[in-house]
C-alpha positions as a LaTeX table, in Angstrom:
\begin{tabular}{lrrr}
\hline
Residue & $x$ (\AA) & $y$ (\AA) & $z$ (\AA) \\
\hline
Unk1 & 21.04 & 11.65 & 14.33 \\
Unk2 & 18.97 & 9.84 & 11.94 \\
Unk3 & 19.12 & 10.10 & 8.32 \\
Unk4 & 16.15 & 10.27 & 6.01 \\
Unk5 & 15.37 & 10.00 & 2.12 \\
Unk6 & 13.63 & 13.51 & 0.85 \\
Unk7 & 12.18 & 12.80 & $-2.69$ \\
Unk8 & 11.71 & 15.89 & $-4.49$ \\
Unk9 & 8.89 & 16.91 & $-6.79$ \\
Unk10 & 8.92 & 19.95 & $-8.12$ \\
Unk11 & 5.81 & 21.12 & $-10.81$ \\
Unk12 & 7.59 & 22.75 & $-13.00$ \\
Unk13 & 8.87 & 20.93 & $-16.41$ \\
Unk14 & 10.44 & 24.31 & $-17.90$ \\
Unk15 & 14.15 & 24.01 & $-18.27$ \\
Unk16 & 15.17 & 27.32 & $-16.59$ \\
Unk17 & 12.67 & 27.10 & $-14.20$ \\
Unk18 & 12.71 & 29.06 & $-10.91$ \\
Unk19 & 11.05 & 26.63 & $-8.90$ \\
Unk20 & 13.71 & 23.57 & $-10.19$ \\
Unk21 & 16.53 & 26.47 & $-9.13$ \\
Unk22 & 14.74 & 26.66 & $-5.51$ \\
Unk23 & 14.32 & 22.97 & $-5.27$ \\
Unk24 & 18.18 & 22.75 & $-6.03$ \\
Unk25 & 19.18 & 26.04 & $-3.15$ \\
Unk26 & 16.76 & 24.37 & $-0.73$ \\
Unk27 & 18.44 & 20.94 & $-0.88$ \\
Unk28 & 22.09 & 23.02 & $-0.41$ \\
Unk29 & 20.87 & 24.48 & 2.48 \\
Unk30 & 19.40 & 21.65 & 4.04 \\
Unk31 & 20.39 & 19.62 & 7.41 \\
Unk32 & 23.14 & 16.73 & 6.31 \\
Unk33 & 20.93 & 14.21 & 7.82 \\
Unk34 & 18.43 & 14.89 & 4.89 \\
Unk35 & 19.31 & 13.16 & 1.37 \\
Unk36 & 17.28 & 13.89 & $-1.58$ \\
Unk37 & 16.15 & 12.39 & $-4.85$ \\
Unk38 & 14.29 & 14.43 & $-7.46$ \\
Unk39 & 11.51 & 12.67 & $-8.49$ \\
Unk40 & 10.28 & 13.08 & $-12.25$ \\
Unk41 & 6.82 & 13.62 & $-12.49$ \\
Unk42 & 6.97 & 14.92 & $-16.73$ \\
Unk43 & 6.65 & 11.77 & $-17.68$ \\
Unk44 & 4.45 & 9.58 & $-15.78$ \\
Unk45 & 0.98 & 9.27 & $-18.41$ \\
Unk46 & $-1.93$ & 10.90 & $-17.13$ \\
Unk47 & $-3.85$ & 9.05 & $-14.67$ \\
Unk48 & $-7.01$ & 7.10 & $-15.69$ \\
Unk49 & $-8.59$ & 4.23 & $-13.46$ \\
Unk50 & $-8.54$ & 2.12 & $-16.62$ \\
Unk51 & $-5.24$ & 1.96 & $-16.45$ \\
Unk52 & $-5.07$ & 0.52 & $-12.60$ \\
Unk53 & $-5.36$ & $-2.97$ & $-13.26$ \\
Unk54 & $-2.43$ & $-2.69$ & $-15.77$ \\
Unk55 & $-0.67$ & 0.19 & $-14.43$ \\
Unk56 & 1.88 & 1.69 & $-17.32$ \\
Unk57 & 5.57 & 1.11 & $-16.39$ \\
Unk58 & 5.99 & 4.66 & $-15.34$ \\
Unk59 & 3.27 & 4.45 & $-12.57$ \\
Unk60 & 5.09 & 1.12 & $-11.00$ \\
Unk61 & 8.58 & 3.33 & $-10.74$ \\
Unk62 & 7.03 & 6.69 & $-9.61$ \\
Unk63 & 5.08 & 4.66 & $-7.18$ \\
Unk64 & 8.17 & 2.98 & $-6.26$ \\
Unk65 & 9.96 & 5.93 & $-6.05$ \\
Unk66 & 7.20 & 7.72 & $-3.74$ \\
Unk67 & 7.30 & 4.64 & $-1.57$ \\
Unk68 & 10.79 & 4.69 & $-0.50$ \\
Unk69 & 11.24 & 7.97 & 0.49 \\
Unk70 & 10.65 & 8.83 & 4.10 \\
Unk71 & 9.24 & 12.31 & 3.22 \\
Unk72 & 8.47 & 14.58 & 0.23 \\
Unk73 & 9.45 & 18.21 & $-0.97$ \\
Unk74 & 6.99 & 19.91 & $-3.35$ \\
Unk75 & 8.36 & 23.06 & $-4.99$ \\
Unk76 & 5.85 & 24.44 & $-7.24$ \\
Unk77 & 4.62 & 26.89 & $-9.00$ \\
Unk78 & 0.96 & 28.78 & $-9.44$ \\
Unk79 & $-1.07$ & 28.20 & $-12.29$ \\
Unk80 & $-4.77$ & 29.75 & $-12.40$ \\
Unk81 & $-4.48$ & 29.98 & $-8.73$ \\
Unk82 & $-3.59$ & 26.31 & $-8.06$ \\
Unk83 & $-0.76$ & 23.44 & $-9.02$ \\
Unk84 & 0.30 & 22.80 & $-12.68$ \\
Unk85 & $-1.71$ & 19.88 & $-14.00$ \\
Unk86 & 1.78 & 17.84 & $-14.38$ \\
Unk87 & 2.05 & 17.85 & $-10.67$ \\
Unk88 & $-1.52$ & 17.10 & $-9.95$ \\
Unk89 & $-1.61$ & 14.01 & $-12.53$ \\
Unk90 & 1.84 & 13.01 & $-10.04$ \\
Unk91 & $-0.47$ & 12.96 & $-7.02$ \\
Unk92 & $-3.02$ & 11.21 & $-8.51$ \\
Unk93 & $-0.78$ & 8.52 & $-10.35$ \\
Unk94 & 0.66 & 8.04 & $-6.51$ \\
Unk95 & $-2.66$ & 7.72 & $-4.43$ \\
Unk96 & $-4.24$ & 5.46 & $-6.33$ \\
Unk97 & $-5.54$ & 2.75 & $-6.77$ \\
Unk98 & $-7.70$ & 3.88 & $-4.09$ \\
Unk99 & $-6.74$ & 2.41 & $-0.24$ \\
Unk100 & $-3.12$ & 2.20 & $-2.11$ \\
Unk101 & $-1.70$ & 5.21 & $-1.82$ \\
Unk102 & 2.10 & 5.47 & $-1.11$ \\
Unk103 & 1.78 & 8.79 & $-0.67$ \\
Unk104 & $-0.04$ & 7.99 & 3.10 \\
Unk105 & 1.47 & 9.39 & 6.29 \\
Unk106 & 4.94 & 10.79 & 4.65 \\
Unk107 & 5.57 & 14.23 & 5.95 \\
Unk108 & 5.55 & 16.81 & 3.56 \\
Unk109 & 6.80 & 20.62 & 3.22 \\
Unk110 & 5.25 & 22.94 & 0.27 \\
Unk111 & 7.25 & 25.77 & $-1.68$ \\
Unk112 & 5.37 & 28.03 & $-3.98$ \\
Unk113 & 7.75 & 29.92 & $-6.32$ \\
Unk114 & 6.47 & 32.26 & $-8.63$ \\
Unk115 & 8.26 & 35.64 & $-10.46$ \\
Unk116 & 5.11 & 37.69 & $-9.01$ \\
Unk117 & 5.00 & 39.11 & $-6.06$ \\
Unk118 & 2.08 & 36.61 & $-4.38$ \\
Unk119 & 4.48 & 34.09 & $-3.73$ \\
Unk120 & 2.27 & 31.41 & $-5.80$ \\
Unk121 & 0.24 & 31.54 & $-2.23$ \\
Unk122 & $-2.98$ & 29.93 & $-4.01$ \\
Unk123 & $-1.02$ & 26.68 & $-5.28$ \\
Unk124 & 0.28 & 26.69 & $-1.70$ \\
Unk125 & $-3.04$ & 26.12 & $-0.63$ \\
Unk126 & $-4.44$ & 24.39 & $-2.83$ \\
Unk127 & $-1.77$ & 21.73 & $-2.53$ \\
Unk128 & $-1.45$ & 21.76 & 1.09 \\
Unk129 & $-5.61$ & 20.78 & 1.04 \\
Unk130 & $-4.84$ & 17.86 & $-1.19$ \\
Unk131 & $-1.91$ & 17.11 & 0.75 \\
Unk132 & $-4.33$ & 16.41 & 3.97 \\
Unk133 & $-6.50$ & 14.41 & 2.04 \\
Unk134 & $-4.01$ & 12.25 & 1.24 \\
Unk135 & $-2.98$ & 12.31 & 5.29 \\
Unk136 & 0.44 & 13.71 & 4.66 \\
Unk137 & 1.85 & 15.38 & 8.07 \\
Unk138 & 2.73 & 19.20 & 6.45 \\
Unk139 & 5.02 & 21.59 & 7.52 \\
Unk140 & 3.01 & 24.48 & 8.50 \\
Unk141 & 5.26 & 27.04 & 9.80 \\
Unk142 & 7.51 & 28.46 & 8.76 \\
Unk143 & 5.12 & 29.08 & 5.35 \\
Unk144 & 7.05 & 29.54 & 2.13 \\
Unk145 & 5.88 & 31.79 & $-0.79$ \\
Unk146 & 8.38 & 32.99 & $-2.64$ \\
Unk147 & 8.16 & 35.85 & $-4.98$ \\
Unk148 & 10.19 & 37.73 & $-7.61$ \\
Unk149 & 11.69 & 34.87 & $-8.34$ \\
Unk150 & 14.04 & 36.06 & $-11.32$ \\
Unk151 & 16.01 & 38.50 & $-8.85$ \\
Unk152 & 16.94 & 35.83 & $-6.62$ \\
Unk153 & 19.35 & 33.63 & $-8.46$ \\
Unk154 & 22.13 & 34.16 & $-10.98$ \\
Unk155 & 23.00 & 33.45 & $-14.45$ \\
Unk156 & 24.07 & 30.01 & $-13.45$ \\
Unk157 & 21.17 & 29.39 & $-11.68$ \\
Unk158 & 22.90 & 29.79 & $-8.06$ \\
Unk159 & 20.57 & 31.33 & $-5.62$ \\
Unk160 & 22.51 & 34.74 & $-4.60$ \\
Unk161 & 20.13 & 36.54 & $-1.81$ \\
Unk162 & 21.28 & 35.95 & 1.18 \\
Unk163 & 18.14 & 36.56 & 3.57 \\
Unk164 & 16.60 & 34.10 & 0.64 \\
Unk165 & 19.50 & 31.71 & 1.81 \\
Unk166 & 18.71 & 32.12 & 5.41 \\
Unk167 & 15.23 & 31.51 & 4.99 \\
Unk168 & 15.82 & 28.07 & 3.29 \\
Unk169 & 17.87 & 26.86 & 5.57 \\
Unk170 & 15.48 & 27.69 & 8.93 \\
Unk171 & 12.84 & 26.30 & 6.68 \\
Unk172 & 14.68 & 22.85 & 6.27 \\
Unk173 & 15.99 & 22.95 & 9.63 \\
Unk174 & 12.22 & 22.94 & 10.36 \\
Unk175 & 11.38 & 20.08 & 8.14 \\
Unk176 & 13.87 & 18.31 & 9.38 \\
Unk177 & 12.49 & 18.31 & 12.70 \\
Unk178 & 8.94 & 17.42 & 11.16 \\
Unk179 & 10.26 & 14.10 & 9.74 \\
Unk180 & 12.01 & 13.45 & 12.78 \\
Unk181 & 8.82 & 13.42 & 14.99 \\
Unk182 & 6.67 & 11.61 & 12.28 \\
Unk183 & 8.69 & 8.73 & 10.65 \\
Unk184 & 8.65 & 5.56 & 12.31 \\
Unk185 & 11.91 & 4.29 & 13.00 \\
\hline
\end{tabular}
């Protein structure tokens, strides 16, 4: 069996945040052919085509970064019924300068975490639409919106549900199999 690099961006910059907890129980419950680097996105400047022809130093590692991995993870959560702007300054920083994307052709699997009930499912979308744009092969079943977030994980941040557990695992299981049938190799 193969093994593959999973870089991990997850949209959330708050210190106890739910979806950085997920991102963590997804990658213990993932196959042991995946390995996975978490990818900081908080501190990459925001993107501005001035910038392209003198790219800051942060750009030239994320894009570095994005580029070596064989496929990316987005956790995220919803903000007005889409991604946090942190995450969608990351895709940007990544795609261009335009025709230069290193983002192009890595698969891709989407987790919307959110302490409500709807699962984040709009920044799921949303994401998954940019996500084609940018021709990234996504995971499309099984779909993962996960909701009431702050009864899922304990005071050390552990993810305790166990059907929650379950669930991750079939889901990387399946994302497994999706960079198995689209990276080159």
């Amino acid at each position: 069996m193969k093994n593959f690099k999973v870089g991990v961006v997850v949209g959330s910059l708050r210190k106890e945040s739910f979806n950085k907890k997920a991102a963590k129980a997804l990658v213990e419950n993932a196959p042991e052919n995946l390995s996975f680097e978490f990818l900081e996105i908080g501190n990459l400047e925001l993107y501005s085509e001035d910038l392209d022809l003198t790219p800051p130093q942060s750009w030239v590692d994320f894009r570095n970064k994005v580029s070596s991995m064989d496929a990316i993870l987005f956790v995220t959560p919803e903000y007005n019924r889409s991604v946090p702007g942190v995450l969608k300054n990351a895709l940007d920083v990544a795609s261009r300068p335009w025709g230069q994307s290193v983002w192009n052709a890595k698969p891709a699997a989407v987790v919307s975490v959110t302490i409500g009930s709807t699962g984040a499912f709009g920044a799921n979308h949303h994401l998954r639409q940019t996500l084609a744009f940018l021709n990234m092969p996504v995971l499309a079943q099984p779909e993962a919106y996960i909701g009431n977030a702050m009864s899922l994980f304990d005071e050390n941040g552990k993810l305790t549900e166990d059907s929650t557990k379950d669930f991750f695992g079939r889901f990387m299981q399946a994302f497994a199999a999706l960079i198995e049938t689209n990276v080159a190799g």
